[in-house]
Every structure is written in structure tokens, then in C-alpha cells.
ZATOR-45730 format. One line per field, with one value per residue: x, y, z of N, C-alpha, C, O in turn; residue in one letter. Coordinates in steps of 0.05 Angstrom, whole numbers, always signed. Layout:
<sites>
n.u <- c(X:...)
n.v <- c(Y:...)
n.w <- c(Z:...)
ca.u <- c(X:...)
ca.v <- c(Y:...)
ca.w <- c(Z:...)
c.u <- c(X:...)
c.v <- c(Y:...)
c.w <- c(Z:...)
o.u <- c(X:...)
o.v <- c(Y:...)
o.w <- c(Z:...)
code <- c(A:...)
</sites>
This chain:
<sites>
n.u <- c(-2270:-2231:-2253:-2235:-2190:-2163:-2126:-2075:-2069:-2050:-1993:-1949:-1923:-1943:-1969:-2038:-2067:-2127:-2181:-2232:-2228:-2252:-2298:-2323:-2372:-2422:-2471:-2463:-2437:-2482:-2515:-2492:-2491:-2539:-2560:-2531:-2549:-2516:-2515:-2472:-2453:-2414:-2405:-2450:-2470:-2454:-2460:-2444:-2396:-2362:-2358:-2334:-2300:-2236:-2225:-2257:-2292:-2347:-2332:-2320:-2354:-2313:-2321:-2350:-2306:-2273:-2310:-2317:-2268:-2253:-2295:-2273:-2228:-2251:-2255:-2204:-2187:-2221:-2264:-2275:-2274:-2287:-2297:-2291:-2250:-2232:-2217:-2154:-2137:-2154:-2140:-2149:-2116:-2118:-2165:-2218:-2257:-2322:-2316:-2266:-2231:-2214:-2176:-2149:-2104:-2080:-2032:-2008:-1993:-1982:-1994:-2026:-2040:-2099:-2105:-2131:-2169:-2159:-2174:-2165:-2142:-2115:-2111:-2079:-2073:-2060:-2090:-2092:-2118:-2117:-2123:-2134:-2085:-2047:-2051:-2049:-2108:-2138:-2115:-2118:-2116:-2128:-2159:-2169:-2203:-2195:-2210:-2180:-2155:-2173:-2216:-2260:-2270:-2290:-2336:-2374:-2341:-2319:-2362:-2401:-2473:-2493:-2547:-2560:-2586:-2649:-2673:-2713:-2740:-2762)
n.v <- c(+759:+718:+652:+613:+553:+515:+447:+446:+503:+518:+538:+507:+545:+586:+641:+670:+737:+749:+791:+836:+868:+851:+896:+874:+877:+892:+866:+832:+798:+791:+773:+719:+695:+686:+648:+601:+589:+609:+618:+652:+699:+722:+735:+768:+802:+855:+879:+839:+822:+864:+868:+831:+806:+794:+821:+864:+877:+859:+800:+775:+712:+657:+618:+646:+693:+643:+626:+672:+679:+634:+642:+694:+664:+628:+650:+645:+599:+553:+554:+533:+472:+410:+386:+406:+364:+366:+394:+403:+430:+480:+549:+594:+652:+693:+745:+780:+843:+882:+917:+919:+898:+853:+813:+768:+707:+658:+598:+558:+495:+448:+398:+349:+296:+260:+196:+164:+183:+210:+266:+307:+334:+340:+394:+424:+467:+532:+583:+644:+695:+766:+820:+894:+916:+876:+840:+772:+724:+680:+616:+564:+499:+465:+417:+407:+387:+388:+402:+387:+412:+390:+367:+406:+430:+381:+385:+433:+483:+544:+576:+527:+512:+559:+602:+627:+686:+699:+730:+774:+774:+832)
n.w <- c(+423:+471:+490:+541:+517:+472:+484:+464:+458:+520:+547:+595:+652:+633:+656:+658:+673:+699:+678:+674:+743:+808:+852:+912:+951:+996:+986:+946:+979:+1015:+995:+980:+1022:+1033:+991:+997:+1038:+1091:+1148:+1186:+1242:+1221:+1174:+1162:+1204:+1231:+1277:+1316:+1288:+1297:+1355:+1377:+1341:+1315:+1270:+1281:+1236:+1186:+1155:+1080:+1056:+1048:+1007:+967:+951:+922:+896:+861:+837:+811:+769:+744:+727:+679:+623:+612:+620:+625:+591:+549:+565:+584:+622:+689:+734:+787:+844:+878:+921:+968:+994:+1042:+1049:+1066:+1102:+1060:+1059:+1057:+998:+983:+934:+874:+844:+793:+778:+739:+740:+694:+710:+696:+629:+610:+559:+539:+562:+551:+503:+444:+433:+468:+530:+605:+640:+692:+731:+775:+804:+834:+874:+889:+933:+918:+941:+932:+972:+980:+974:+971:+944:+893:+871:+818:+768:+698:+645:+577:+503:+448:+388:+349:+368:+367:+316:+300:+319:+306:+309:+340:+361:+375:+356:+354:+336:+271:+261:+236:+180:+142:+79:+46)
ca.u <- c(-2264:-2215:-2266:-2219:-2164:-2151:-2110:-2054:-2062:-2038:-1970:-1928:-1908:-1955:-1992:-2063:-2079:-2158:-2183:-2231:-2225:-2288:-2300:-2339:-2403:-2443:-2496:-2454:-2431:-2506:-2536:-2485:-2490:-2571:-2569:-2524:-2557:-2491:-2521:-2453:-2454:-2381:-2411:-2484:-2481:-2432:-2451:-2429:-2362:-2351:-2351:-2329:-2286:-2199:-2224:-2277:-2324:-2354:-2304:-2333:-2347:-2292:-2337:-2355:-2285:-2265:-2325:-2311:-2240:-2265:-2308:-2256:-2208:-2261:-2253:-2174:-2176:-2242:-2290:-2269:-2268:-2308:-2298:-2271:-2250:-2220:-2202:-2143:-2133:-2166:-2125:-2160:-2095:-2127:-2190:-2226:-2273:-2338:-2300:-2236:-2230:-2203:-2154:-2140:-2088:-2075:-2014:-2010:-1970:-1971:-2020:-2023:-2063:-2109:-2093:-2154:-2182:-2137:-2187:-2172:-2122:-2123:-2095:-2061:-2075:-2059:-2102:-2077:-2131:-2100:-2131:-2122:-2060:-2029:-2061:-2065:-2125:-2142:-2097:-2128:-2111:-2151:-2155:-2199:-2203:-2203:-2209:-2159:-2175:-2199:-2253:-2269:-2276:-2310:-2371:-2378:-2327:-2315:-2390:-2434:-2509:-2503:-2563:-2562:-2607:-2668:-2678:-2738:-2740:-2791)
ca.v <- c(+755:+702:+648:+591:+556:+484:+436:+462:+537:+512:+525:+500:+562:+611:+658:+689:+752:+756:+818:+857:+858:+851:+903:+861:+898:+882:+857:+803:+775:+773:+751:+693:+674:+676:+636:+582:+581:+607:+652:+659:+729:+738:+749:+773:+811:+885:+892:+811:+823:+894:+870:+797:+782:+805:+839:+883:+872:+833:+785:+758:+691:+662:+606:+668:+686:+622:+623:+699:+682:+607:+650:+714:+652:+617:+668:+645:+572:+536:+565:+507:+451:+384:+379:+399:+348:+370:+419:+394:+447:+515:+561:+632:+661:+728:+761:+802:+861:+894:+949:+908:+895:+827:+805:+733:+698:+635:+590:+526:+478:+415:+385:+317:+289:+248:+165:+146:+192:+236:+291:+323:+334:+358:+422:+427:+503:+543:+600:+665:+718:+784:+851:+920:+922:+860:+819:+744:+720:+658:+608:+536:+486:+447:+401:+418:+369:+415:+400:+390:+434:+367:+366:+430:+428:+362:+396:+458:+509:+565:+562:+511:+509:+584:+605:+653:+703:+694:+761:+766:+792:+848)
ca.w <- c(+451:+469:+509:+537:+505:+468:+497:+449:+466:+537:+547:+614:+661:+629:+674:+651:+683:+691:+679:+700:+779:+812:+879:+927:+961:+1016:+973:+944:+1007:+1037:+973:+965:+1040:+1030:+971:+999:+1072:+1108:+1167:+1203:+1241:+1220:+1153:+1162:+1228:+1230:+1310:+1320:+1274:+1305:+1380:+1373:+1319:+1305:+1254:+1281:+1220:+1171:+1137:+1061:+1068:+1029:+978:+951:+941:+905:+869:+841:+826:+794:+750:+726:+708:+654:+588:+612:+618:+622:+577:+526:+580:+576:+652:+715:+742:+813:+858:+892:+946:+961:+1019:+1044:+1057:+1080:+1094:+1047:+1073:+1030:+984:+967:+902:+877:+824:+796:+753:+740:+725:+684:+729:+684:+611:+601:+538:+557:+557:+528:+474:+433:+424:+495:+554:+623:+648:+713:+746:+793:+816:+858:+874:+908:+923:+908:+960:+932:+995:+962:+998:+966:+926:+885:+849:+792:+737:+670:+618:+558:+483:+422:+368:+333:+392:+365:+293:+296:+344:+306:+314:+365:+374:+356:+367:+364:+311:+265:+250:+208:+162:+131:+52:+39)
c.u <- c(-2257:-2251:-2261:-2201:-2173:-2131:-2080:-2046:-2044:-2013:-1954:-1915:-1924:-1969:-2008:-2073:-2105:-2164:-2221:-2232:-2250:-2286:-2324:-2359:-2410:-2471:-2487:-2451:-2453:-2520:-2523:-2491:-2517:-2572:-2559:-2529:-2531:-2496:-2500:-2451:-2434:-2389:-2428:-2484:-2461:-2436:-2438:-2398:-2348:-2337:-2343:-2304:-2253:-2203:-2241:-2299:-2328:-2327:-2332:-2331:-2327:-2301:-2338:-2325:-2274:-2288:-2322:-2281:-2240:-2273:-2294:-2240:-2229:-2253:-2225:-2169:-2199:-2262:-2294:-2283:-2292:-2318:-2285:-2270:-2242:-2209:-2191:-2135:-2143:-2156:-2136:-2130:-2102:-2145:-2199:-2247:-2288:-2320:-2280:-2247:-2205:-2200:-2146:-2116:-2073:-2052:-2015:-1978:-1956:-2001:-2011:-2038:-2076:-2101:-2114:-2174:-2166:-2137:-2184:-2147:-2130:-2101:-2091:-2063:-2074:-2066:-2104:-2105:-2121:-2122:-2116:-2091:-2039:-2024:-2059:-2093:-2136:-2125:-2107:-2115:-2130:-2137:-2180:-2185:-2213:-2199:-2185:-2181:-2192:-2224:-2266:-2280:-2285:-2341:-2372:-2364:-2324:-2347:-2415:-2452:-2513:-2519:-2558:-2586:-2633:-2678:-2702:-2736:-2768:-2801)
c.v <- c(+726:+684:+615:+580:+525:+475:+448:+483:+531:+512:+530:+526:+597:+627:+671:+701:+757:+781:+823:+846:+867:+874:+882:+877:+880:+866:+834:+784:+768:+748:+723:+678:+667:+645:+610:+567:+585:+633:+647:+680:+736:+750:+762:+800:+834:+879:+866:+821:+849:+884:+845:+786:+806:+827:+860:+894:+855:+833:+776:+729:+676:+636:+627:+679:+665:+623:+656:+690:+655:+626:+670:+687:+631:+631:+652:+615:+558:+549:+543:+485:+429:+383:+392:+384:+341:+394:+407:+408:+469:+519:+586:+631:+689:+740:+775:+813:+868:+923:+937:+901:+872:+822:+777:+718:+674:+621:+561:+510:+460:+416:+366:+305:+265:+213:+154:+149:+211:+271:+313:+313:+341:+379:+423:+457:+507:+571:+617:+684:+732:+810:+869:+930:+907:+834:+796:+732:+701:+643:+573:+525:+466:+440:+396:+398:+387:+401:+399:+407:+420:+368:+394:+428:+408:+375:+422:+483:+520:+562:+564:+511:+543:+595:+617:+669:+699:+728:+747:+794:+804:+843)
c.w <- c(+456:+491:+515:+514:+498:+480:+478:+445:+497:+540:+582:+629:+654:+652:+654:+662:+681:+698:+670:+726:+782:+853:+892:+944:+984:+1013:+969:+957:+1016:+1015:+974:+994:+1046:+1020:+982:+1035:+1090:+1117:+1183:+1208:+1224:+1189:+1144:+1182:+1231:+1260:+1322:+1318:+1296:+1330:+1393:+1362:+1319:+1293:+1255:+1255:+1201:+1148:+1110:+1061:+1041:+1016:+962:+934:+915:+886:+841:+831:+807:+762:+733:+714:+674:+635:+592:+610:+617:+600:+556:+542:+576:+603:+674:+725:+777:+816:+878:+915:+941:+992:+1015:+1056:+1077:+1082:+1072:+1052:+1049:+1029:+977:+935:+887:+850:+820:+768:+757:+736:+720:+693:+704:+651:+606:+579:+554:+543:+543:+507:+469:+427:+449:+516:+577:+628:+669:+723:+767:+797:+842:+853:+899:+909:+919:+917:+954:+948:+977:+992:+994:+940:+918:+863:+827:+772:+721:+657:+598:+527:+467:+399:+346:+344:+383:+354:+293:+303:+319:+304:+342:+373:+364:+376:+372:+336:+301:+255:+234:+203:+140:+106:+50:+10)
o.u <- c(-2272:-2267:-2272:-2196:-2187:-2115:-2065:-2026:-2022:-2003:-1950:-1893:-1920:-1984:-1997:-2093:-2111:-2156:-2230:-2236:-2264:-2274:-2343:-2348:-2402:-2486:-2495:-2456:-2455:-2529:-2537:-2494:-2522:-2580:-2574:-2520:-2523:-2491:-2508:-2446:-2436:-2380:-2428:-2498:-2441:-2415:-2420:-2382:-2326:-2313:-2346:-2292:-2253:-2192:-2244:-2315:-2312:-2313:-2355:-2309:-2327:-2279:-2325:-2321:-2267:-2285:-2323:-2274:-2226:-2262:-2298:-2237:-2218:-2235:-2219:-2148:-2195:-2284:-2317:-2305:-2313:-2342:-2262:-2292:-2245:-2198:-2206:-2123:-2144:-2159:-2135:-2122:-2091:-2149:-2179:-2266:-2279:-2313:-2270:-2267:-2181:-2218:-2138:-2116:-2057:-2040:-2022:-1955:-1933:-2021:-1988:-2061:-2067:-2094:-2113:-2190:-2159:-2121:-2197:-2136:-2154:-2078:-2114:-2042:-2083:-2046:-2114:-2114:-2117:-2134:-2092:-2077:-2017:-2008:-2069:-2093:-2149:-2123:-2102:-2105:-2149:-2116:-2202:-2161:-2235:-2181:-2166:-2205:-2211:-2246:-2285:-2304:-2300:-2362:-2355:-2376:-2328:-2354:-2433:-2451:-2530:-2506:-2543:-2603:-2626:-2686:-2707:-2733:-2790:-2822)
o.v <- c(+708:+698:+596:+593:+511:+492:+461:+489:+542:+489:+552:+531:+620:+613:+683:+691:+770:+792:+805:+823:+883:+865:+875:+899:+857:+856:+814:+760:+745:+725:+703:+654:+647:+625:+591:+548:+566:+655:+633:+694:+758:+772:+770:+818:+820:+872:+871:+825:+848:+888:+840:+766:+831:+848:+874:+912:+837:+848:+772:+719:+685:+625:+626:+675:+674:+620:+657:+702:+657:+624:+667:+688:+624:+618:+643:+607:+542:+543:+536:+478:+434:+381:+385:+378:+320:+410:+399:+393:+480:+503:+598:+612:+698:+753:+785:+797:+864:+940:+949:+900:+876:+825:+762:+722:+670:+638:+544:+513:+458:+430:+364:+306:+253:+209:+136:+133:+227:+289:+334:+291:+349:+378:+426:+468:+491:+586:+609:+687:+721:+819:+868:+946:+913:+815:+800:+733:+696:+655:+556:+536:+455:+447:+386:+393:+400:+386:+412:+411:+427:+369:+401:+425:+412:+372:+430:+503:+506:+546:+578:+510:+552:+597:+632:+660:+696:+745:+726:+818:+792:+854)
o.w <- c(+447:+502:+504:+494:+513:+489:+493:+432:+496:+539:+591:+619:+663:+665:+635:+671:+660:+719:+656:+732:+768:+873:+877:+949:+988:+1030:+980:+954:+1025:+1016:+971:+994:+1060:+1032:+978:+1048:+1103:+1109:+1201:+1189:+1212:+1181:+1121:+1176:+1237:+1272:+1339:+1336:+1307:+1334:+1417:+1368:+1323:+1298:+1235:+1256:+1198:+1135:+1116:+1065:+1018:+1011:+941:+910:+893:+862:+817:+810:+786:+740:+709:+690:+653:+627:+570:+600:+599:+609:+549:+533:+564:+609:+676:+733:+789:+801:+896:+931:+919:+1010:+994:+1070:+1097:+1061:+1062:+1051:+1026:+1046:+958:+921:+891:+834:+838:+744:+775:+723:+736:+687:+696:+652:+597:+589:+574:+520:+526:+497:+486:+422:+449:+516:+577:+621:+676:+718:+783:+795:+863:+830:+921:+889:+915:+905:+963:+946:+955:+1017:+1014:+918:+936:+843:+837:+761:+726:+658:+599:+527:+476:+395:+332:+334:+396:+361:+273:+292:+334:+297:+362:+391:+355:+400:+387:+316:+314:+240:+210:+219:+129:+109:+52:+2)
code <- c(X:X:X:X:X:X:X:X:X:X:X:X:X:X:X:X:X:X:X:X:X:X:X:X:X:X:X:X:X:X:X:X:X:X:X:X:X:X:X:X:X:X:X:X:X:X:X:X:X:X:X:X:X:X:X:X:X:X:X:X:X:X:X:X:X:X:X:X:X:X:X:X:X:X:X:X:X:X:X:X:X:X:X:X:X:X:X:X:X:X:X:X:X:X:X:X:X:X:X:X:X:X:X:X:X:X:X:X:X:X:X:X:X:X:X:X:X:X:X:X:X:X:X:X:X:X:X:X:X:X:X:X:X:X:X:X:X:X:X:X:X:X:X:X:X:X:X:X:X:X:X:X:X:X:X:X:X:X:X:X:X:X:X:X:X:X:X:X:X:X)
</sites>
């Protein structure tokens, strides 16, 4: 299983479809707006959203969003990375309701090596998540500082510090 890329897997114009799509629940949305202290009815409250809001019910709050569509793009572009270094814009383009089901794929804008150690570049991305309908509903940009495959094979390999086994002779 592929898990991120070297700065030299990186190429200019690619898109990485992340796969699997994640349905979004009712659970997820309360749990994440628990966990991060965000009691807004619009995302907490059905009889609020219902008789209040455009959309007549709960909207997901859309961190959550960026953070589910952040996370399908790692196996695709960060899993390597040293750093993120920035997220230069994040746009909700469009609601997303519990039961959608959400899709993300990235494209590499720009890589630059880096100016002052040879072992590493940054990556330039652009991140589309759409649902089931084709909705885009949130769209970011970022920059990963990601490895050369020297940064690799110096550390370890694909992956170091991972133990192996101890078997025990009868």
C-alpha cells in the first residue's frame, strides 16, 4: 500500500483520486463539534436548522469537512512529508448534510526543491472534495515539504522504527 510519495514521485499537473469516500453520519458531525467545543445550533440542533436556517436542517460543520478530506488525501501526498507547512486558502463552496458521502482529489500545482537542503522539496496542492452528486463543497490549497528518496534511504526505508517480530525457537 502506496503511503505518500517522494519529492520525485511528484509530478506537475497530476491529479490523485482519494479513495475510499467517506459517508458522513450524524455522529461524526456531533462528535467533531463536541470535541472541538463548536455548539452552533446550525450543527447540533435539527428543530433550530429545521425552522431557522435556508436549509431547513443540520448543515456539517465544515472543519470537519477539511479535516476528512485533509485526511483521505495523506496515503496520496503527505504520508512521506517532514512538514506541512501552510494552508494557503480553504473555500466551503457548498453545504454538506448527514448521509452525503464525500470524495477528494488532489492536484499538484507546482514542486520546488528546497534552497537549503537537497534531501527534500515542497509540494504545491490543490485539494477538491465533491459529493456523491458531483457538489464540490470544499476546495484548499497547501504546501508539504516532502522527502527525496535520499531522505528516505538515509532514515531507514519505507518504514523505519517499524520492529520486527521476535519468534521464539522451541
Amino acid at each position: 500500500m502506496r503511503f505518500g510519495r517522494t519529492f520525485e514521485e511528484f509530478e506537475v499537473g497530476a491529479v490523485y483520486k482519494h479513495w475510499p469516500g467517506k459517508t458522513v453520519t450524524e455522529y461524526d458531525d456531533h462528535l467533531f463539534c463536541l470535541l472541538t467545543m463548536n455548539h452552533h445550533p446550525l450543527h447540533l440542533d435539527s428543530n433550530y436548522a429545521q425552522k431557522t436556517t435556508d436549509f431547513g436542517k443540520n448543515v456539517v460543520v465544515g472543519n470537519y469537512i477539511y479535516s476528512l478530506l485533509l485526511g483521505m488525501s495523506v496515503p496520496d501526498v503527505s504520508g512521506k512529508a517532514i512538514a506541512n507547512l501552510e494552508v494557503e486558502s480553504l473555500k466551503h463552496i457548498a453545504p454538506t448534510f448527514h448521509g452525503d458521502t464525500l470524495y477528494g482529489e488532489t492536484r499538484v500545482l507546482e514542486k520546488t526543491p528546497s534552497r537549503s537542503k537537497d534531501d527534500r522539496g515542497v509540494v504545491y496542492v490543490e485539494t477538491t472534495g465533491y459529493k456523491q452528486d458531483g457538489t464540490v463543497v470544499c476546495v484548499f490549497r497547501r504546501k508539504v515539504m516532502v522527502p527525496t528518496a535520499t531522505y528516505i534511504d538515509k532514515r531507514g526505508g519505507e518504514q523505519p522504527g517499524r520492529p520486527e517480530p521476535i519468534t521464539q525457537e522451541s
